[in-house]
C-alpha positions in Angstrom: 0.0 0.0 0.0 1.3 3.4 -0.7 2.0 5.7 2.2 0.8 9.6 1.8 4.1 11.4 4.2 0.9 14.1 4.6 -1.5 14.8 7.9 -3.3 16.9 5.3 -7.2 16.6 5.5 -7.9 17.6 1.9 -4.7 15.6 0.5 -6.2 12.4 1.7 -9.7 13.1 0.5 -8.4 13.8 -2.9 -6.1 10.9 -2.9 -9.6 9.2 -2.1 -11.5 10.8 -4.5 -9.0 9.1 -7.3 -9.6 5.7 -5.5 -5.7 5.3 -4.5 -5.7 3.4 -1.1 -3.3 4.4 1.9 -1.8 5.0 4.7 -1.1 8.0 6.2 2.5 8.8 7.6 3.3 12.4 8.2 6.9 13.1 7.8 8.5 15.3 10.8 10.8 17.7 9.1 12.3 21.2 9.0 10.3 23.5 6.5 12.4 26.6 7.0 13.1 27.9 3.5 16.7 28.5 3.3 18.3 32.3 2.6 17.5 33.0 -1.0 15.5 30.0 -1.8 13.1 30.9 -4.4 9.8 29.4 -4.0 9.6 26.6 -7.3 13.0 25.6 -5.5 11.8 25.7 -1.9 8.6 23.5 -2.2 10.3 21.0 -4.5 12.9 20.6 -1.7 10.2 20.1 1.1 7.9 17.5 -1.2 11.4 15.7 -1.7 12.6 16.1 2.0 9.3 14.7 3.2 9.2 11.8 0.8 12.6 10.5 1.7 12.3 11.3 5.3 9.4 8.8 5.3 10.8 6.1 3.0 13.6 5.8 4.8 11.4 4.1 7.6 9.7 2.0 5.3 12.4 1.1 2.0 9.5 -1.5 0.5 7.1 1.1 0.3 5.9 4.1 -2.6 5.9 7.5 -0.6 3.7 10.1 -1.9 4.8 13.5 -0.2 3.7 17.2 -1.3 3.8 21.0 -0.4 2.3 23.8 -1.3 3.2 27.0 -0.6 1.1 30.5 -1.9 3.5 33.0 -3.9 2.9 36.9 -3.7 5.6 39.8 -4.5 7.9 36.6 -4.7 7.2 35.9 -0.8 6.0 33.2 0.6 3.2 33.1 2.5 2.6 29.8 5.0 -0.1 29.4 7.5 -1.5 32.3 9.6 0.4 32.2 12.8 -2.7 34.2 14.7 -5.5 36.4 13.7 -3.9 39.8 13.2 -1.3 38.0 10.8 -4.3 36.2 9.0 -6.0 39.8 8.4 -2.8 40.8 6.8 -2.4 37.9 4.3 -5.7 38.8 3.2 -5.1 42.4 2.8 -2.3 41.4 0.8 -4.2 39.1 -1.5 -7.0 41.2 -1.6 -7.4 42.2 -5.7 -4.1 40.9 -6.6 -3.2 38.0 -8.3 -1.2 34.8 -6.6 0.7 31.6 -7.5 0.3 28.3 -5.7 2.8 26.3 -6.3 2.5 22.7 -5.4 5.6 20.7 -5.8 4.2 16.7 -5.6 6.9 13.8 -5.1 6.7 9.9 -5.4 9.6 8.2 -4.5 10.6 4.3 -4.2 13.9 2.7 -3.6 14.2 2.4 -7.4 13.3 5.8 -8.3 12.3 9.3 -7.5 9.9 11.5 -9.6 8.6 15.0 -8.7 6.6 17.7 -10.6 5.8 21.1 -10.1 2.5 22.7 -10.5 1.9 25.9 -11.0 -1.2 27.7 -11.0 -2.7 31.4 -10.7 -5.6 32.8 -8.1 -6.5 36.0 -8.3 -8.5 37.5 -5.7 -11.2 39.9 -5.5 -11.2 43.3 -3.9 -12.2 42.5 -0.6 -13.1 45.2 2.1 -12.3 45.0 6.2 -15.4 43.3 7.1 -15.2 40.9 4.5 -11.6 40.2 5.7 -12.9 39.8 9.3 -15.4 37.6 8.8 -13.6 35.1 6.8 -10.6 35.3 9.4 -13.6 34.4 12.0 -14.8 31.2 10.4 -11.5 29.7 11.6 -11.4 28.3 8.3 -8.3 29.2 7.0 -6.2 28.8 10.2 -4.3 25.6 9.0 -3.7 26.7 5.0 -1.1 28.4 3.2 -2.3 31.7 2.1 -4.8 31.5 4.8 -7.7 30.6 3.0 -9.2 27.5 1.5 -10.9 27.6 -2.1 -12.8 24.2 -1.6 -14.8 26.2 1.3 -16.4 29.4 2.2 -12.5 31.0 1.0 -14.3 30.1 -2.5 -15.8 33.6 -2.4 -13.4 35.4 -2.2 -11.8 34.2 -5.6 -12.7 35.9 -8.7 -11.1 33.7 -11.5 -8.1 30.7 -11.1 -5.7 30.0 -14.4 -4.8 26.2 -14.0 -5.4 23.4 -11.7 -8.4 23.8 -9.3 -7.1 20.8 -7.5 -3.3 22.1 -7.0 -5.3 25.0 -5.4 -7.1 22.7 -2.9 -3.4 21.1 -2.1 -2.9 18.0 -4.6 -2.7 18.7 -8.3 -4.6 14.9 -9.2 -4.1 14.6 -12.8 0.1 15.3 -12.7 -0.2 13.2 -9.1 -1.8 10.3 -11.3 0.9 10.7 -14.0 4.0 10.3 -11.2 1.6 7.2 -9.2 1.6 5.4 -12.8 5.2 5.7 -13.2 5.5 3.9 -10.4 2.7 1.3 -11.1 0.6 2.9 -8.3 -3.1 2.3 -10.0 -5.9 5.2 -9.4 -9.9 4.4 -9.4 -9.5 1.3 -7.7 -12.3 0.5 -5.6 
């Protein structure tokens, strides 16, 4: 059985949603992004870091591992660390346009594959109540960017160019490509 190196909600029910059974293993690493490590480089690193991390515990197994990390002005934003930093992200979202960039890795003790996925949200303009509000829900607490498209942060997109499903935290149809590579089979029942 593959093992997800993930303790991500949404990661599992897509991985469901595709019908690939597993287990789940999060992988305990160091995510801090090194001194001038652009973005595409950093969350490749940490979907690789993770994925090896957990393999090396279990060397008979697949390990699916990803990141995702939201992209504005070149800066990376992570998960809100309280409420007044969770206001700011949004301000700073607020009728601009971001990248998510999902970096997704398999990796076996015969090979390694990993893809980047790049895709573009932009946001609409969104006033202070608006902003408070959504921070209230508690829903975006645990997410990069600090919102989560697949819930109630839906509303406060106006248009997405490229994978809905990177966007939510697992690009499936480049995640399929890497699992059949390594003869991981999807829609099973």
């Amino acid at each position: 059985m593959m093992i997800l190196a993930s303790q991500s909600p949404r990661r599992r029910e897509l991985l469901d949603q595709i019908g690939v059974p597993h287990r789940i293993q999060p992988a305990d690493i160091d995510e801090t992004p090194e001194p001038g490590e652009r973005p595409s480089d950093y969350v490749v690193r940490m979907a690789l870091t993770k994925a090896r991390t957990v393999l090396a515990m279990n060397p008979d197994d697949v390990v699916l591992a990803s990141d995702t990390s939201v992209i504005i002005n070149d800066a990376i934003l992570g998960k809100p660390q309280d409420r007044a930093h969770h206001t700011l992200m949004l301000q700073q979202l607020s009728g601009h346009t971001q990248q998510v960039l999902t970096a997704v890795a398999v990796v076996s003790a015969e090979r390694e594959s990993c893809e980047l996925v790049v895709t573009d949200v932009t946001f609409r303009q969104l006033d202070d109540e608006l902003i408070d509000r959504y921070v209230a829900t508690g829903e975006g607490d645990d997410k990069a960017g600090g919102y989560g498209i697949q819930g109630r942060g839906a509303v406060l997109v106006e248009k997405i160019s490229g994978s809905y499903t990177n966007v939510v935290g697992l690009p499936l149809a480049e995640t399929a490509s890497l699992l059949e590579q390594h003869g991981i089979a999807y829609w099973q029942s």
